[in-house]
C-alpha positions as CSV (number, residue, x, y, z in Angstrom):
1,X,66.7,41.5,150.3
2,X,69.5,40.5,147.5
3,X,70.6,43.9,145.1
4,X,68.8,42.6,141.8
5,X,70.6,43.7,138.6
6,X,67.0,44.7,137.1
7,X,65.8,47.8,137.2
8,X,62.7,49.0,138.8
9,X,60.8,50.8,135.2
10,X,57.9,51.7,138.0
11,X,58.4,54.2,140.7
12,X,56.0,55.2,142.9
13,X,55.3,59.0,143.1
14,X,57.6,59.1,146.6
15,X,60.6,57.3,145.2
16,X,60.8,59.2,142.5
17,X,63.9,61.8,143.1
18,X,64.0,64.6,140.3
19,X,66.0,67.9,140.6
20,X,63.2,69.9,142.5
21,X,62.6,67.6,145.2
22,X,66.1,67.4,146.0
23,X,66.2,71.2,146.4
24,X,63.6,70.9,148.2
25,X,65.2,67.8,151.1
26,X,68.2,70.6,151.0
27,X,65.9,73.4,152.3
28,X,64.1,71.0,154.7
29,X,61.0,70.8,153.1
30,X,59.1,68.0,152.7
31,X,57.0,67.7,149.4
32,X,53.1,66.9,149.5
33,X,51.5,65.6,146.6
34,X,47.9,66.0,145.7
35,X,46.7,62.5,144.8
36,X,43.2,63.2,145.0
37,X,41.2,65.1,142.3
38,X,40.0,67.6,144.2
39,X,43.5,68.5,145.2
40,X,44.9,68.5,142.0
41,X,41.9,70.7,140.9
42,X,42.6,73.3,142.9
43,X,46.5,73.4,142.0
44,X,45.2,73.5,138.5
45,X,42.7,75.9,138.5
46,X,44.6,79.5,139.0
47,X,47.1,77.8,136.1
48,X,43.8,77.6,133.7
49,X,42.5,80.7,134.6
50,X,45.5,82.4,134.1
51,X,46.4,80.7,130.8
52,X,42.9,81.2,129.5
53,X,43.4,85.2,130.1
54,X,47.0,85.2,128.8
55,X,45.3,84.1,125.5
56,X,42.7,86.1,125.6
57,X,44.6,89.4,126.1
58,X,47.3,88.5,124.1
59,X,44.8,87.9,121.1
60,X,42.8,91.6,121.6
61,X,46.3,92.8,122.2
62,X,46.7,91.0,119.1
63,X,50.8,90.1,120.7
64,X,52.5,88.1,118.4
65,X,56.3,87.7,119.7
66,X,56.9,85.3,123.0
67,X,58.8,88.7,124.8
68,X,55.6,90.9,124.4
69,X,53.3,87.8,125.7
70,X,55.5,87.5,128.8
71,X,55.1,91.0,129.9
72,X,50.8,90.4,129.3
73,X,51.9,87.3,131.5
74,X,53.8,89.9,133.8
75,X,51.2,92.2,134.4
76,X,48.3,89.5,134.5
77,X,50.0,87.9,137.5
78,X,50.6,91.6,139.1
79,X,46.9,92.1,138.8
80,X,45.6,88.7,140.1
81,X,48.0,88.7,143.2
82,X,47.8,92.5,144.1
83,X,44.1,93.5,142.4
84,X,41.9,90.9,141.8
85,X,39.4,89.4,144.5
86,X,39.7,85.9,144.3
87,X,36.9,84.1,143.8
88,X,36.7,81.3,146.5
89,X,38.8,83.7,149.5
90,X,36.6,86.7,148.5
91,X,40.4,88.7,149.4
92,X,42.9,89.7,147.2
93,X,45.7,87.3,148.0
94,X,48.3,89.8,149.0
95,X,46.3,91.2,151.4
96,X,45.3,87.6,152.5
97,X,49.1,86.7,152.8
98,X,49.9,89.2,154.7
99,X,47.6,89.0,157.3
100,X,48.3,85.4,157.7
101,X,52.2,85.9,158.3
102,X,50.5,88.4,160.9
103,X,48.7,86.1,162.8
104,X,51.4,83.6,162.1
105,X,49.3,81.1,160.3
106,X,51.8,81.1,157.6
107,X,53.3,78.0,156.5
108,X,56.2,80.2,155.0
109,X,59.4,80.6,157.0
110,X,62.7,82.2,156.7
111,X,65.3,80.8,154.2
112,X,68.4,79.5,155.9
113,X,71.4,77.6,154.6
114,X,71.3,74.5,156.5
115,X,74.8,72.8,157.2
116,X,76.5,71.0,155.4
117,X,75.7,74.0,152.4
118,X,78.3,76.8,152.3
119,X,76.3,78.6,150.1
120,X,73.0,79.1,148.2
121,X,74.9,77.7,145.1
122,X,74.7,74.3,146.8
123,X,71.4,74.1,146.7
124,X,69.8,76.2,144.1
125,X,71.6,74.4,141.1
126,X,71.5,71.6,138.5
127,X,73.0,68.2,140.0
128,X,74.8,65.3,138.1
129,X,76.3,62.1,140.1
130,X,79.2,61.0,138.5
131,X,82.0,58.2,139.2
132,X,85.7,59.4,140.2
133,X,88.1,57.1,137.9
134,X,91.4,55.8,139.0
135,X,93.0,59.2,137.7
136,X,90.2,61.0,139.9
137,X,88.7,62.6,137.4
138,X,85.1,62.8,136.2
139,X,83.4,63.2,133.1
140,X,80.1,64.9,132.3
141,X,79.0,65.3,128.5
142,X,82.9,64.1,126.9
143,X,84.2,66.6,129.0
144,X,86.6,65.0,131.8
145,X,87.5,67.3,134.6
146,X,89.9,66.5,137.6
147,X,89.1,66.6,141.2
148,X,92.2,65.7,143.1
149,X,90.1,66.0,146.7
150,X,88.0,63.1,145.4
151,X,87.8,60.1,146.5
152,X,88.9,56.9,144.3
153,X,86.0,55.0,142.7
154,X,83.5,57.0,144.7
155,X,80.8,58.1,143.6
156,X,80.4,62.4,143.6
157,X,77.7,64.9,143.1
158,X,78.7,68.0,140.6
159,X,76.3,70.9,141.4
160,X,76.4,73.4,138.3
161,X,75.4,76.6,139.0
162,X,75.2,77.8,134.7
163,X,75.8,81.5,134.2
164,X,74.5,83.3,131.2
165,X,75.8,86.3,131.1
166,X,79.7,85.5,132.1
167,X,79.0,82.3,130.0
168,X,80.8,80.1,132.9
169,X,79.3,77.4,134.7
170,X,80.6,76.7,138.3
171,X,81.0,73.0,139.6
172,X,81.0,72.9,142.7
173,X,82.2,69.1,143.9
174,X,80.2,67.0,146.7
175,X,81.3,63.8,148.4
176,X,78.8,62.9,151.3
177,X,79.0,66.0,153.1
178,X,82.1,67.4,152.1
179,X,82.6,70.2,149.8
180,X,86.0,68.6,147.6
181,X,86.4,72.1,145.3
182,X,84.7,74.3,142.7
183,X,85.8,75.1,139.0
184,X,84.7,77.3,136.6
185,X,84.2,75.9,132.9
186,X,82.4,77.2,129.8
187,X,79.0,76.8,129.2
188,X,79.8,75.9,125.4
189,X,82.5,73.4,126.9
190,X,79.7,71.8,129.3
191,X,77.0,71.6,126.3
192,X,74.5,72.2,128.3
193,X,71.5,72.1,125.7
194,X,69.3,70.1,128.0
195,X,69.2,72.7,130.4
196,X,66.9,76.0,129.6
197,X,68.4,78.5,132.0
């Protein structure tokens, strides 16, 4: 089939490749979707419920100020995992995990780094594809950074790993499966404003 120089404005669910679901091919998991109603009503509901009780308690606790509603939040969440009976299991979901990775009829299993990954930076990070020029050197948001490793007119994969407190961001440089280098650059210098982190 001939490359067309359109682009495709409609992507299925499935070709669609944001951020999470590449984390997610990285860790070897494969991501279901629920399509039906009835699936997606039962991802939704525990969100509902718990929104509808974050407002109601943060209204009698008359909060006011975002850091006050997210310890409400905090301790809502500590009650319906470890407290609560849920309402369809009729177990208190802590307990219910448990037992499951017990019996092992957990779907959960142990996090490892899977090669090519040197690290869990690779893979829990933001990622931005970005052409090598002829002076191999890339640019991401008018800032131009040099990766002499990198291949000419390839194309590489920065994985920024943003640090708040140091105010550095680490770019750690991809081609194919081949770590090229890491640099640290300021957060301010990166602009990252599109990022909350």
């Amino acid at each position: 089939m001939p490359v067309s120089n359109w682009r495709n404005h409609h992507k299925f669910t499935d070709e669609a490749d944001p951020q999470w679901k590449q984390v997610l091919n990285d860790c070897g998991v494969k991501g279901k979707y629920a399509l039906s109603p009835q699936a997606k009503g039962k991802i939704e509901r525990p969100y509902r419920w718990i929104q509808d009780r974050l407002v109601r308690a943060c209204y009698r606790e008359r909060v006011s100020d975002i850091k006050k509603a997210q310890l409400v939040l905090n301790s809502l969440i500590q009650k319906y995992n470890y407290q609560w009976i849920h309402s369809t299991t009729g177990e208190i979901p802590y307990i219910r995990f448990q037992r499951a990775l017990k019996e092992n009829k957990s779907l959960f299993r142990e996090f490892r780094i899977r090669p090519p990954y040197k690290s869990i930076k690779d893979i829990f990070c933001l990622r931005a594809d970005r052409m090598v020029n002829s002076y191999r050197k890339v640019s991401i948001n008018n800032l131009e950074l040099r990766v002499p490793s990198a291949p000419l007119h390839e194309r590489i994969q920065l994985r920024l790993i943003p640090d708040k407190e140091s105010g550095l961001t680490e770019i750690r440089f991809w081609h194919e499966d081949d770590l090229l280098g890491t640099k640290k650059v300021k957060n301010s210098d990166l602009n990252l404003v599109q990022f909350n982190f």
